[in-house]
N, C-alpha and C positions, 0 to 999 in steps of 0.2 A: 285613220283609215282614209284611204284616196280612192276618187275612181279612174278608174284605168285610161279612161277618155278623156281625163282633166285635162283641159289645155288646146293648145296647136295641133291641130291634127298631122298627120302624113307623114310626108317625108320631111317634114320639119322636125320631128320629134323622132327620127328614125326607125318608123315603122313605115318595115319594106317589104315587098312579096318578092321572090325568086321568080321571074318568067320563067326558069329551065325547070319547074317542079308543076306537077299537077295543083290544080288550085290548091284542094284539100289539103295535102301536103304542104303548101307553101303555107299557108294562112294557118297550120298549126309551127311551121317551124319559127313562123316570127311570133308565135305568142311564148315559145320556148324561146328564143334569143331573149325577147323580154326580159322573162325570168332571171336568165342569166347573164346579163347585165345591167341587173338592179331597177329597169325600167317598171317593173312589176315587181313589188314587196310582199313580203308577207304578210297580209291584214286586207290587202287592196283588193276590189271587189270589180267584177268580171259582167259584163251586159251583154247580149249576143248585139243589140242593134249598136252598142256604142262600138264594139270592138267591127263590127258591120263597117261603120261609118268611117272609122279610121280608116280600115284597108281599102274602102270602094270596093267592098264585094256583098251580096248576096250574106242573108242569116243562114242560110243552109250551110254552105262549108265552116263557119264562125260556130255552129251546132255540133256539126262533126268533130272539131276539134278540141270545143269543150268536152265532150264524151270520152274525147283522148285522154287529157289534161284529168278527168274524172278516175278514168280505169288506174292512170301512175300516180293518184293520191297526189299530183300536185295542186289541186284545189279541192271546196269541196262547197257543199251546198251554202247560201249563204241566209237560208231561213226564209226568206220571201224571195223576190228576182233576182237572179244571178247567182255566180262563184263566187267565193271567198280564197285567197290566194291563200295555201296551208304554211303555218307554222309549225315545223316539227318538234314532237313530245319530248321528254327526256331521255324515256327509256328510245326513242327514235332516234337521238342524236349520240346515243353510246352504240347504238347498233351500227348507223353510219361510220362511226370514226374504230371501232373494232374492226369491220372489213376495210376501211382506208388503210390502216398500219396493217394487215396483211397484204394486200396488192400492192400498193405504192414498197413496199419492203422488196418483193417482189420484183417489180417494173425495177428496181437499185438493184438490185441483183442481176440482173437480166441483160440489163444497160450496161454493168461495167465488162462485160461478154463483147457485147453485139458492136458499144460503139468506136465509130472512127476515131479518128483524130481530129480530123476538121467537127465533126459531133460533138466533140470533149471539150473544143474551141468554143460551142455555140452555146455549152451549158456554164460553161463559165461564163461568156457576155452574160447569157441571161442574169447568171447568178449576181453580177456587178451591177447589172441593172435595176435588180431591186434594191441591193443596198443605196443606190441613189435617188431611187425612187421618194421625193418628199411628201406624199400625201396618200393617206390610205388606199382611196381607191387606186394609187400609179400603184401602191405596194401589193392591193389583191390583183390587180393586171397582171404584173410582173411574175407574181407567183403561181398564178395560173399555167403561162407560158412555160416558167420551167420546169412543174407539173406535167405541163401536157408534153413537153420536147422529151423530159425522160422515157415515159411511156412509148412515146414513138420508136424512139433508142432502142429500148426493150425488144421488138420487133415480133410481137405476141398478138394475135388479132384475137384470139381472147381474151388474154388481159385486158388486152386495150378495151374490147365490147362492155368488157366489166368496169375498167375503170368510166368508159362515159355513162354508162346507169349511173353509178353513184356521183356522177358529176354533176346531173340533171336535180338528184337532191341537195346540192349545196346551195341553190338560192333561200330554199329551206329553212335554212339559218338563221336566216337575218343578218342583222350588221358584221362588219369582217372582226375577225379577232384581232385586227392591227390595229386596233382601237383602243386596245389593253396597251397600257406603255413602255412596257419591259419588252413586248408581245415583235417588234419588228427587229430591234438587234438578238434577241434571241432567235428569232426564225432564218436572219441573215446565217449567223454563226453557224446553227445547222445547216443548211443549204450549201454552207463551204467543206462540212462535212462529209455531205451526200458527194456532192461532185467529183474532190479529192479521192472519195477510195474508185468512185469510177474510174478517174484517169489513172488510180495506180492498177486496175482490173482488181482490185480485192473486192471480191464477192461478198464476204460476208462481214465486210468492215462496210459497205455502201447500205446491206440490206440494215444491219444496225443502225446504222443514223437514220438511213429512212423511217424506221420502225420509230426511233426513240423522237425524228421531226412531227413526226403526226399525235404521237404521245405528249408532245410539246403545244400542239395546235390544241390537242382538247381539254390541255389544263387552261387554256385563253380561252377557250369557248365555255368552260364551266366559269369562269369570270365573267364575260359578258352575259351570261344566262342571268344571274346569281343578280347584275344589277339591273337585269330588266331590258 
């Protein structure tokens, strides 16, 4: 378990506030970038005055935001001072990846409809890019992106609202499943699959892989569970 304020402070460690956001707002969305890129773990424990001292702001808005961070069950008490950043349960992580293979099915569906050809162009790069990807973290980057560019595709502002809830749970996790070793040429192979039935517009050859890609994520994620 670490504490959140281990280290360098600032913008050395890349924690930034947004000038163009209300404090409040700003100083909770950088305790959310945290999260979501791994700056913040699952275990790690949350101070009002340390996360204070990083930002150069005031405990009051660093208050507010843990109250946030409280209500979406992304942390939680940590027994005496401070949060504890949450680890999600088992039956937590079947519920997450149940509505992921429904939406992201979805968003493949949706996206071999909506996109361009210059669009079709971009999810291929992506898709190349992960296969090139050598280190887990380029590989969960990359998968992120191609992730989030289908979704965009899609061109559904409620999907989309739905797919970022569940996005905000996947620091949740912990470690990426590309830590399993079969875990990145198989998620490559699908990802060739998802894109493929896009550019050929079949509906329901793109929502199947998608479906069958995330079904493929949560048998690496019951491996990484399984070893701890």
């Amino acid at each position: 378990m670490s504490e959140a304020a281990a280290g360098e402070g600032g913008e050395a460690a890349g924690w930034r506030l947004d000038p163009a956001l209300p404090l409040g707002e700003a100083v909770y969305r950088a305790l959310r970038d945290a999260l979501h890129d791994g700056r913040l773990k699952p275990g790690d424990r949350l101070r009002e005055e340390e996360i204070a001292r990083r930002l150069s702001v005031s405990r009051t808005p660093v208050r507010e935001s843990f109250n946030r961070l409280l209500a979406k069950r992304f942390v939680e008490p940590a027994g005496g001072r401070g949060l504890l950043v949450r680890r999600l349960d088992a039956a937590e992580v079947m519920e997450l990846y149940v509505m992921r293979e429904i939406l992201e099915g979805a968003a493949a569906r949706l996206a071999s409809r909506q996109a361009s050809e210059m669009e079709i162009e971009t999810l291929r790069d992506l898709e190349a890019l992960f296969e090139e990807a050598a280190t887990e973290d380029a590989r969960a980057r990359a998968n992120h992106a191609l992730h989030d560019a289908i979704a965009r595709v899609a061109r559904n502002r409620y999907l989309d609202a739905s797919l970022e809830e569940l996005k905000d749970a996947l620091p949740l996790l912990g470690r990426t499943t590309f830590s399993v070793p079969t875990r990145p040429d198989a998620a490559a192979a699908e990802h060739r699959l998802v894109v493929e039935a896009i550019a050929r517009r079949d509906a329901d050859a793109a929502e199947v892989a998608a479906r069958a890609h995330i079904r493929g994520a949560l048998r690496a994620r019951l491996v990484v569970m399984r070893e701890g």
